[in-house]
C-alpha positions in Angstrom: 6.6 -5.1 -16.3 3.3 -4.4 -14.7 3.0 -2.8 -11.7 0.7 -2.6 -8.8 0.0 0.5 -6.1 -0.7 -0.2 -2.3 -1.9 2.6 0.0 -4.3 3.3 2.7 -6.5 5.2 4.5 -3.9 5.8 7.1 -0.6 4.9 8.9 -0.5 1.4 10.8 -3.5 -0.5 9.5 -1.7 -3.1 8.4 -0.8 -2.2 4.6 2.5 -3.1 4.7 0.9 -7.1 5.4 -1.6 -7.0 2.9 1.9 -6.1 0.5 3.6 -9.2 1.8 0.6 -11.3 1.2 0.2 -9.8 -2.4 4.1 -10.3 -3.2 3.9 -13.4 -2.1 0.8 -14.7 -3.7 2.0 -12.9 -7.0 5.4 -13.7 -6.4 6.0 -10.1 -6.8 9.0 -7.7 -6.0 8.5 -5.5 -3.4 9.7 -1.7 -3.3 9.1 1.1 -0.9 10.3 4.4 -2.2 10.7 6.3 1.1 11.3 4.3 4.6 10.7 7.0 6.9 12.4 5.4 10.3 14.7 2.6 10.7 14.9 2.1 14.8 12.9 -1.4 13.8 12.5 -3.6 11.0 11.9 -1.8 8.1 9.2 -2.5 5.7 11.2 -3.8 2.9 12.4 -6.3 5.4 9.3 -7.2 6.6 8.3 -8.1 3.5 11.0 -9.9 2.4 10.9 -12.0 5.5 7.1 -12.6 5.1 6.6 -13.5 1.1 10.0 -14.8 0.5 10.5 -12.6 -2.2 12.9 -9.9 -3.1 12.6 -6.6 -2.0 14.8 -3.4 -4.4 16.7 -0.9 -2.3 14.3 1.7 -1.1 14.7 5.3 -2.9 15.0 7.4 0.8 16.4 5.5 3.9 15.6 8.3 6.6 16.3 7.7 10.0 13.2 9.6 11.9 9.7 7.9 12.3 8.0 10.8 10.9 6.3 12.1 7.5 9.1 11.7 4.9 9.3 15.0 4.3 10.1 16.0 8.0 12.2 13.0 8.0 14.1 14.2 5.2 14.4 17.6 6.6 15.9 16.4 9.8 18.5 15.2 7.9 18.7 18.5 5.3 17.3 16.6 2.4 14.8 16.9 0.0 13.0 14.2 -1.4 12.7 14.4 -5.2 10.2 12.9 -7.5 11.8 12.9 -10.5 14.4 10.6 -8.4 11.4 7.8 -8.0 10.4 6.4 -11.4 8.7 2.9 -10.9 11.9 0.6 -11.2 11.9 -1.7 -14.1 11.5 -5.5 -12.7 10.8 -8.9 -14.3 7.3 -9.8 -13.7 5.1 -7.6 -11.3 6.2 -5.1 -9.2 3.9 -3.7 -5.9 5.1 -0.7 -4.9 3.7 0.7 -1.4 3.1 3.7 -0.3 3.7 5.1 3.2 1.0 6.4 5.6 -2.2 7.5 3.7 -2.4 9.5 0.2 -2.2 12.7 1.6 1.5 12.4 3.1 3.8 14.7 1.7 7.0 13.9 0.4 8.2 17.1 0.2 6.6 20.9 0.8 5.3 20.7 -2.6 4.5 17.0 -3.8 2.4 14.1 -1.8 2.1 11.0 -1.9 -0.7 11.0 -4.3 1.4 13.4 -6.8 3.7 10.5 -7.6 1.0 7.9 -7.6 -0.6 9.9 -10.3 2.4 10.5 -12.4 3.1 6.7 -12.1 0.0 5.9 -13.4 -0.5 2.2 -12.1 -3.3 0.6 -11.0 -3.7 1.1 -7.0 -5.0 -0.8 -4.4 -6.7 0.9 -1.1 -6.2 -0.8 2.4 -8.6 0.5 4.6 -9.6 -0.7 8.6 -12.7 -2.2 9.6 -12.7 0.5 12.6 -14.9 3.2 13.1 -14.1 6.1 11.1 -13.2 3.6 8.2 -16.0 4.9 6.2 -15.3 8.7 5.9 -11.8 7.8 5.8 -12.1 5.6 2.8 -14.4 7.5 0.6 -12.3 10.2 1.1 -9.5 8.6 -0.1 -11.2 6.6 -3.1 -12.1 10.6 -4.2 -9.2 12.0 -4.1 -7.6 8.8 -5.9 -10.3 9.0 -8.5 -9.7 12.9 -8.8 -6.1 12.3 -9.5 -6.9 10.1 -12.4 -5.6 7.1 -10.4 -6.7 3.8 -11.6 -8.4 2.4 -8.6 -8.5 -1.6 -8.1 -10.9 -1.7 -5.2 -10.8 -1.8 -1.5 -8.9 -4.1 0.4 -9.9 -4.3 4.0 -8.2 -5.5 7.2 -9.1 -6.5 10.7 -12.3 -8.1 11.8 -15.9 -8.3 9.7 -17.9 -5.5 9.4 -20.1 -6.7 6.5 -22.3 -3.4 6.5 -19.6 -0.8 6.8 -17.8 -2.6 3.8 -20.6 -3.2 2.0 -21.2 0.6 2.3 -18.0 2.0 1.7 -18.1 0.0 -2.2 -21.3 0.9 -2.9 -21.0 4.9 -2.0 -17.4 4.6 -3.3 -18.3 2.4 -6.4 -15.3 0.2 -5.9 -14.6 -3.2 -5.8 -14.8 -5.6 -2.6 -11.4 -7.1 -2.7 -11.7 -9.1 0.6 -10.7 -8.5 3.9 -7.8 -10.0 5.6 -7.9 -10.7 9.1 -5.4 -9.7 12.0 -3.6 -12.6 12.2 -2.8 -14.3 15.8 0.5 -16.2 14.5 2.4 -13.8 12.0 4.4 -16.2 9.9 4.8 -16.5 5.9 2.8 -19.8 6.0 -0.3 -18.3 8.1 -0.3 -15.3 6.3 -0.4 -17.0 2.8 -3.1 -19.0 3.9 -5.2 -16.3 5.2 -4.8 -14.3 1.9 -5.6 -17.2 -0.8 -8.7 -17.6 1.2 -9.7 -14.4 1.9 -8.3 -11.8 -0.8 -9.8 -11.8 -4.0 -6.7 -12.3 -6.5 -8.8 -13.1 -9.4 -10.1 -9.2 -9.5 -6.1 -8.0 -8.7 -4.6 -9.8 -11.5 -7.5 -8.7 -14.3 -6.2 -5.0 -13.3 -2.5 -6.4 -14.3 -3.7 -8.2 -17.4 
């Protein structure tokens, strides 16, 4: 099995998109191992609906939109690492995280704790927007400091060739491409998008 990490920079910039275009360009399986809120689709099920592949049973289903470990507190439970090995798949497995690394799963671990004692190779999604750049380096450090693998950058939203450019080059990280916000939302527009924009070749020599 090999196994790829997606995170980002923040909450709600689009990461759990870029994972359906990876899963379905590498026809992948998809896992989340905490779903912190489940009044809408969850992100399991966006994916699956998206790349058309499957999607394992998430490790935490926690009902309140929230950090997962205030989710799970709400519900007088306490997530547990040791409960969250990568699964075992045939082929590759992307595993995505929720919110940025920081995010703690419980009042001891984060996000980037089990990140580092999986040991895969981890993609960052980052926004185009301003603030991207602090945010980003930030987060490539703290990766690096962790003795995360890192992939490279993948960013999303509209061009900002500079603020990219600078990012990678203070960061010394790979450009993996930037996907764009897409107007129509559907599995066809979105594989489109990605095999044009999102560089695969550099993603699958981190699997090989």
């Amino acid at each position: 099995m090999s196994a790829l990490i997606v995170t980002g920079t923040d909450t709600g910039i689009g990461k759990t998109i870029f994972s359906a275009g990876l899963v379905q360009a590498l026809s992948a399986t998809y896992w989340k191992p905490v779903q912190s809120g489940l009044e809408e689709e969850t992100d399991s099920q966006i994916v699956a609906r998206l790349s058309g592949r499957p999607a394992l049973p998430e490790g935490y289903l926690l009902q309140l939109p929230a950090s997962p470990h205030l989710s799970a507190e709400a519900e007088g439970v306490e997530i547990d690492p040791d409960t969250l090995p990568l699964p075992a798949v045939d082929g590759v497995l992307v595993a995505e995280g929720a919110g940025g690394l920081m995010v703690p799963l419980n009042r001891k671990v984060l996000y980037l704790d089990l990140f580092a004692r999986w040991g895969a190779p981890v993609i960052l999604c980052a926004r185009t927007q301003l603030g991207t750049i602090n945010h980003t380096l930030l987060s490539l450090k703290a990766l690096r400091d962790a003795g995360c693998p890192v992939v490279g950058v993948a960013f999303i939203g509209d061009a900002e060739p500079e603020v990219e450019q600078t990012i990678c080059q203070f960061g010394q990280a790979a450009h993996l491409g930037r996907l764009p916000v897409l107007g129509e939302l559907t599995s066809d527009a979105l594989a489109v998008a990605f095999q044009a924009s999102i560089r695969l070749d550099l993603i699958r020599e981190a699997l090989s």
